[in-house]
N, C-alpha and C positions, 0 to 999 in steps of 0.2 A: 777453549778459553772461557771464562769467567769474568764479567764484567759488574762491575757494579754501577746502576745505573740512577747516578746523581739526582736527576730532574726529575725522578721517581721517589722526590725523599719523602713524599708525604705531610705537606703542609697543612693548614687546617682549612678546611673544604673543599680539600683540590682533589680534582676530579677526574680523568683522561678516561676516554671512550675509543676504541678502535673495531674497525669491521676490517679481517685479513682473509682473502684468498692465497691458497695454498702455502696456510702457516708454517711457519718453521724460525726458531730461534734456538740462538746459542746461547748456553749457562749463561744467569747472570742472577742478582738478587740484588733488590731495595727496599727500603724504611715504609716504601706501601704495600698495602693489601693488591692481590691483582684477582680477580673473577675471570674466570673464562669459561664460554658454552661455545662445543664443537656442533656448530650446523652442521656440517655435511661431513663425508669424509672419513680418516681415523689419523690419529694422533696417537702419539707417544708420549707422556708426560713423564720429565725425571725431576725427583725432590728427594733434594738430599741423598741422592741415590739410589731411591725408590722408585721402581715405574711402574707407571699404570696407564694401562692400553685403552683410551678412549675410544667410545662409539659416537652416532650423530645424538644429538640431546644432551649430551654429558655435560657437567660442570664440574669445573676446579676451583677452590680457593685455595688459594695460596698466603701463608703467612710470609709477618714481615720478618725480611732475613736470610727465607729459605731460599738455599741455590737453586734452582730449578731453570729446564729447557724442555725444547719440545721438538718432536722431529715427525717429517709429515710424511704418514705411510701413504697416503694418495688422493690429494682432492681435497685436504683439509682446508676449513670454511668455517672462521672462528670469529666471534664476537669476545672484545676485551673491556675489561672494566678496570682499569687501575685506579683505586682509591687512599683516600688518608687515613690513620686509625682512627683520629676522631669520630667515622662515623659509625663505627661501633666500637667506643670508647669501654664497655664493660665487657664483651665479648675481648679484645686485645688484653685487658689485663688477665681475663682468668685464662689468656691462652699463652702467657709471658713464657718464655723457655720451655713450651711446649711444643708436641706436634701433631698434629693428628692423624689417628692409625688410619684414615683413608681417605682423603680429602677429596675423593672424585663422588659425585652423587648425579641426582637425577631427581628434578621436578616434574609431576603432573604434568602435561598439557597446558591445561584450562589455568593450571597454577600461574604456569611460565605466559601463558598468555596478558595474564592482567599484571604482571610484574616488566616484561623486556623493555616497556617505553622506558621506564625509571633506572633499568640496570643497564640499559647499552643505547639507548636511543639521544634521549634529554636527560640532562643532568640539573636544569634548571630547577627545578623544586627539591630540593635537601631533603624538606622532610618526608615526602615517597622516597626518595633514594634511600634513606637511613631506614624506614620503616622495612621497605624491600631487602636490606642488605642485616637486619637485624632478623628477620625472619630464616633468612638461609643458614645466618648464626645460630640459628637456635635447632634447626631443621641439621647441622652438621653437628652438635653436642649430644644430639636424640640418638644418631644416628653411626657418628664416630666419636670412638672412644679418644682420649688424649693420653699420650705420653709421654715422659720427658723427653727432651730431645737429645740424642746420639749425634755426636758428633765429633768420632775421634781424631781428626787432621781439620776439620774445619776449624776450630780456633786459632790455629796460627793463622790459617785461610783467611777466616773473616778480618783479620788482625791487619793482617797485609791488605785486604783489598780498603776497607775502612780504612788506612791510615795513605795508601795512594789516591783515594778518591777526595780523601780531605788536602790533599795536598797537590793534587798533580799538578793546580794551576800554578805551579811554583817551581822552581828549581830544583825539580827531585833527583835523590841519586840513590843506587843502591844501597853505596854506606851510610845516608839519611837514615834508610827505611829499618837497615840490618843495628844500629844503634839506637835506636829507638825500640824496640823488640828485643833488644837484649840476643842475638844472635850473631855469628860469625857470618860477612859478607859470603863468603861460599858456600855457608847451610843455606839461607836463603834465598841465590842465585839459583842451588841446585831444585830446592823446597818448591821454587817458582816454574820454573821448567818440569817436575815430573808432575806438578798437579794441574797447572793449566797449561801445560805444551807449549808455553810462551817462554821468550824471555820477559826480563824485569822492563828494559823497556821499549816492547812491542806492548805488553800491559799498560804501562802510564800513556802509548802513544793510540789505544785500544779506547781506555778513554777520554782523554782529548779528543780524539774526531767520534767518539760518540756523541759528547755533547756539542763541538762544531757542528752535527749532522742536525740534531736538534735545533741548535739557532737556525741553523740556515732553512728549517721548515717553517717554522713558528718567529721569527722576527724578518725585518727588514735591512738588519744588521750588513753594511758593506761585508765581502769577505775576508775584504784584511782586516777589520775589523774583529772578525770572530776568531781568524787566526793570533792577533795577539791576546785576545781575551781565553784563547784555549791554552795559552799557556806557551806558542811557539815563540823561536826569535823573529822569524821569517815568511814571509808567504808563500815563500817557496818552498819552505820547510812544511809548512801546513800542506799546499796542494798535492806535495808528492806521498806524504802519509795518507791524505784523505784517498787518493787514488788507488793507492794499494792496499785498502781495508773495501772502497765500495767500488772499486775499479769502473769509476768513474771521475770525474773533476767535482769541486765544490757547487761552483756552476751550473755545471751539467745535472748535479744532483740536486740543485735548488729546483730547478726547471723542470724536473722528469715527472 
């Protein structure tokens, strides 16, 4: 499955930091930039259908847009950087509908030494964060080449997941999505099932309790609360979906 992940749209100076043992994530893509250096371990990185087998030290940038997952061949031990374009505003544009021939690199040492507080630690000073994150810009132009970007089934791809992520909080329905797109409900019923193994909606219900999963970390939001803000009629209808995507309760998943 393929999600696109809203609360990742990239605001202007927003910033998300994560330290993940034993990584591993399903496709998904957002409107930010994401950094990742694998400490320990090995990783599989896929973009846009590209993989690349990371070792410990590696890093990835990811642009915005690109589908990308990562699957963990054993022990993987990763620091995350999700960031806004803004903070490298001239970097995002000369890299607009581009892609780059290899996005995985590898800092110095002593380099990564005097950079990790600002790339994965504290986000509190911007302009180290920008100054750090404009360096690897420049350190991935030197280093990889760009090319246009390929992409022959993602634009209906992107098409669909951008047009259910702007909409899931709503009343969505297949013939919504298939009118809107200009397509026959059954091209893209069937469209949705061979590229993300979903149906249409297990995908709109993929993410609702993604962003449910979200609030219920990051606010103090009751859960029936987040459940009608995610878009359900029900609470019930929320808990039972929440449960059969993190097989666990809302609850239980606030608490864990």
């Amino acid at each position: 499955m393929i999600v696109y992940e809203d609360y990742h749209f990239g605001e202007p100076r927003e910033i998300s930091l994560y330290h993940i043992r034993e990584f591993s994530h399903f496709a998904h893509l957002h409107r930010s930039y994401e950094l990742l250096r694998l400490k320990s371990g090995k990783l599989m990185a896929t973009v846009d259908g590209r993989e690349f087998l990371m070792e410990p030290g590696d890093l990835i940038l990811i642009l915005p847009y690109e589908i990308h997952s990562y699957t963990n061949l054993g022990g993987a031990q990763c620091q995350v950087n999700v960031f806004s374009p803004d903070y490298i505003e001239e970097f995002h544009k000369m890299t607009a509908k581009k892609a780059l021939d290899c996005p995985v690199f590898h800092l110095e040492d002593q380099v990564f030494f005097h950079m990790e507080k600002h790339l994965f630690i504290d986000s509190s000073k911007p302009l180290y964060c920008k100054s750090c994150l404009y360096y690897i810009a420049a350190r991935l132009l030197d280093e990889s080449g760009l090319s246009p970007r390929k992409a022959p089934a993602s634009d209906l791809l992107h098409q669909i997941l951008i047009y259910v992520q702007e909409h899931y909080l709503e009343e969505l329905t297949l013939q919504d999505l298939a009118v809107r797109l200009g397509y026959n409900r059954m091209y893209i019923s069937r469209f949705i099932n061979s590229h993300l193994n979903l149906s249409f909606t297990d995908l709109v219900n993929q993410h609702r309790i993604n962003y449910g999963a979200h609030l219920l970390k990051t606010t103090d939001t009751p859960v029936s609360d987040i459940a009608f803000a995610c878009g359900y009629n029900s609470l019930r209808s929320f808990n039972r979906c929440f449960k059969e995507i993190h097989h666990m309760t809302p609850r239980e998943y606030r608490s864990h």
